[in-house]
BALOBA-1460 file (C-alpha; in Angstrom, 3 decimals):
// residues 76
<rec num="1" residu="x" x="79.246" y="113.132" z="105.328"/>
<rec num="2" residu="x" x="82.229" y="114.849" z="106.910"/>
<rec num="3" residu="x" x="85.509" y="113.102" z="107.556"/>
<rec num="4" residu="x" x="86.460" y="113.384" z="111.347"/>
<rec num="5" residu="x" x="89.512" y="112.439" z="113.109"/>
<rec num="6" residu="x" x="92.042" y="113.168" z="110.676"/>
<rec num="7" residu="x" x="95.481" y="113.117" z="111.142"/>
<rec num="8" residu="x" x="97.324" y="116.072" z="108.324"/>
<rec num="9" residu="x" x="98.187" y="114.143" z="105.107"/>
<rec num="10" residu="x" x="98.041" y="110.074" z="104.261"/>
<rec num="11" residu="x" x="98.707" y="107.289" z="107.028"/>
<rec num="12" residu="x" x="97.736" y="103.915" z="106.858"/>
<rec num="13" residu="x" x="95.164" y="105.177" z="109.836"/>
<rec num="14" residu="x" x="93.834" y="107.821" z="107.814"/>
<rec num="15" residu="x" x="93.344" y="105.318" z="104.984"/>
<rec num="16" residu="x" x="91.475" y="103.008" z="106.761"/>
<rec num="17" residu="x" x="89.364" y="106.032" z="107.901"/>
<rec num="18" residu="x" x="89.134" y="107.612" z="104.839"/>
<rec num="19" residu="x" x="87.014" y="104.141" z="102.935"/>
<rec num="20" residu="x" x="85.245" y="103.133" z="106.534"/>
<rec num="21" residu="x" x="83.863" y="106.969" z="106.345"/>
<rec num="22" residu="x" x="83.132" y="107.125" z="103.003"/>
<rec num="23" residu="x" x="82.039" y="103.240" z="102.208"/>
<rec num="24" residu="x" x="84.354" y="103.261" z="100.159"/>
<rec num="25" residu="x" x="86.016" y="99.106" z="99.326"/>
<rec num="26" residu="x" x="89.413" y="98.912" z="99.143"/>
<rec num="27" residu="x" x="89.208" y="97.518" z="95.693"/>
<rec num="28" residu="x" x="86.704" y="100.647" z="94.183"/>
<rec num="29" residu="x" x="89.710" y="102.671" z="96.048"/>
<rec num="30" residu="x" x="92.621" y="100.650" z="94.089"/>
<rec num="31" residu="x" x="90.756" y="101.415" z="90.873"/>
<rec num="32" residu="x" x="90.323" y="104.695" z="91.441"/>
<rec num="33" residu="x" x="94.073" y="105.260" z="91.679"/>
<rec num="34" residu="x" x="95.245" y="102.277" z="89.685"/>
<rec num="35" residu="x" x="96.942" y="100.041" z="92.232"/>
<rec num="36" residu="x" x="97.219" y="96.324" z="92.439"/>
<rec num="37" residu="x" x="95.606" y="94.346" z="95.444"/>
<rec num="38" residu="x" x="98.979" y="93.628" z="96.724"/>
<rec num="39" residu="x" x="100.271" y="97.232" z="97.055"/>
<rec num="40" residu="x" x="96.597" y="99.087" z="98.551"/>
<rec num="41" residu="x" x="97.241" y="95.780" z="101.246"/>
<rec num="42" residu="x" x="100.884" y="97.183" z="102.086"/>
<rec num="43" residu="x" x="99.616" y="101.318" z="101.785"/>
<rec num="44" residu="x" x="97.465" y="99.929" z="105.458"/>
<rec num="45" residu="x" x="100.356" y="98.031" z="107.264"/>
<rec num="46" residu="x" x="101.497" y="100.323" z="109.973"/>
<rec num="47" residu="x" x="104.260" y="102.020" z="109.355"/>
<rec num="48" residu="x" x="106.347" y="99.934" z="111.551"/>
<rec num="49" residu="x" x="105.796" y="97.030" z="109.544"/>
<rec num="50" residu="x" x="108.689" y="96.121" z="106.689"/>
<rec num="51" residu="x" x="106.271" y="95.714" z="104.505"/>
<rec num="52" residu="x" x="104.767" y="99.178" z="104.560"/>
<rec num="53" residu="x" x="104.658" y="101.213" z="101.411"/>
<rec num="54" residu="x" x="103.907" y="105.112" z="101.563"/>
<rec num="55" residu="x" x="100.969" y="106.160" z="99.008"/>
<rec num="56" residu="x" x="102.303" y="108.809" z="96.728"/>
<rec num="57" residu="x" x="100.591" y="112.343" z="98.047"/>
<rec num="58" residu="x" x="98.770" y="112.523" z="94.640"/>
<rec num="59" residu="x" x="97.538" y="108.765" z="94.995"/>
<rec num="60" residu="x" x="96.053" y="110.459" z="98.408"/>
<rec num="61" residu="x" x="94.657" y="113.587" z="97.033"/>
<rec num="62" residu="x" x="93.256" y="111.867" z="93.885"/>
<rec num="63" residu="x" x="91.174" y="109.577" z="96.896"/>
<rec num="64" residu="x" x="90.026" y="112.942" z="98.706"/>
<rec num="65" residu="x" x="88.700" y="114.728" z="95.799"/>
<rec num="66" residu="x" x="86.899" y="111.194" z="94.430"/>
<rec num="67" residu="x" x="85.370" y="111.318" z="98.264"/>
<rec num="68" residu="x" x="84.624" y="115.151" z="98.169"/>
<rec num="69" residu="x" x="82.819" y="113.834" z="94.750"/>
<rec num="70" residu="x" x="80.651" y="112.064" z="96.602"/>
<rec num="71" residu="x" x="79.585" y="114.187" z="99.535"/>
<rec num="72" residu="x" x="78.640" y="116.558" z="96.657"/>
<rec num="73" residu="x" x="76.838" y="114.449" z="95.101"/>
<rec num="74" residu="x" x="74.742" y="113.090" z="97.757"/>
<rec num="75" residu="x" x="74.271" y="116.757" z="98.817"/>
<rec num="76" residu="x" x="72.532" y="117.964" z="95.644"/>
């Protein structure tokens, strides 16, 4: 699996990309970085909404590599 369509860095687009690519839930995503329901919710509001909240860059690199896990794994 490759991810396509990518926008550089986190957005709540590149989010919802990121788990619909990789089949990944939202809540096996929380636990991977340690996040309540209620915040992984606001990290895919749009940005426009008030009720956004940004994921911290290593919150969004800790998902890539736990992704990049996985391609790997499925490729060997």
């Amino acid at each position: 699996m490759i991810l396509k369509d990518f926008e550089f860095g986190y957005t709540p687009e590149n989010l919802r990309r990121l788990l619909g690519q990789s089949n990944l839930s939202q809540k096996e995503a929380r636990e991977i970085i340690g996040k309540g329901r209620n915040t992984f919710s606001r990290y895919l509001y749009d940005v426009s909404n008030h009720n956004h909240v940004t994921m911290s860059h290593v919150d969004w690199l800790t998902l890539l590599e736990y992704v990049k896990g996985l391609q790997n794994s499925n490729l060997g």
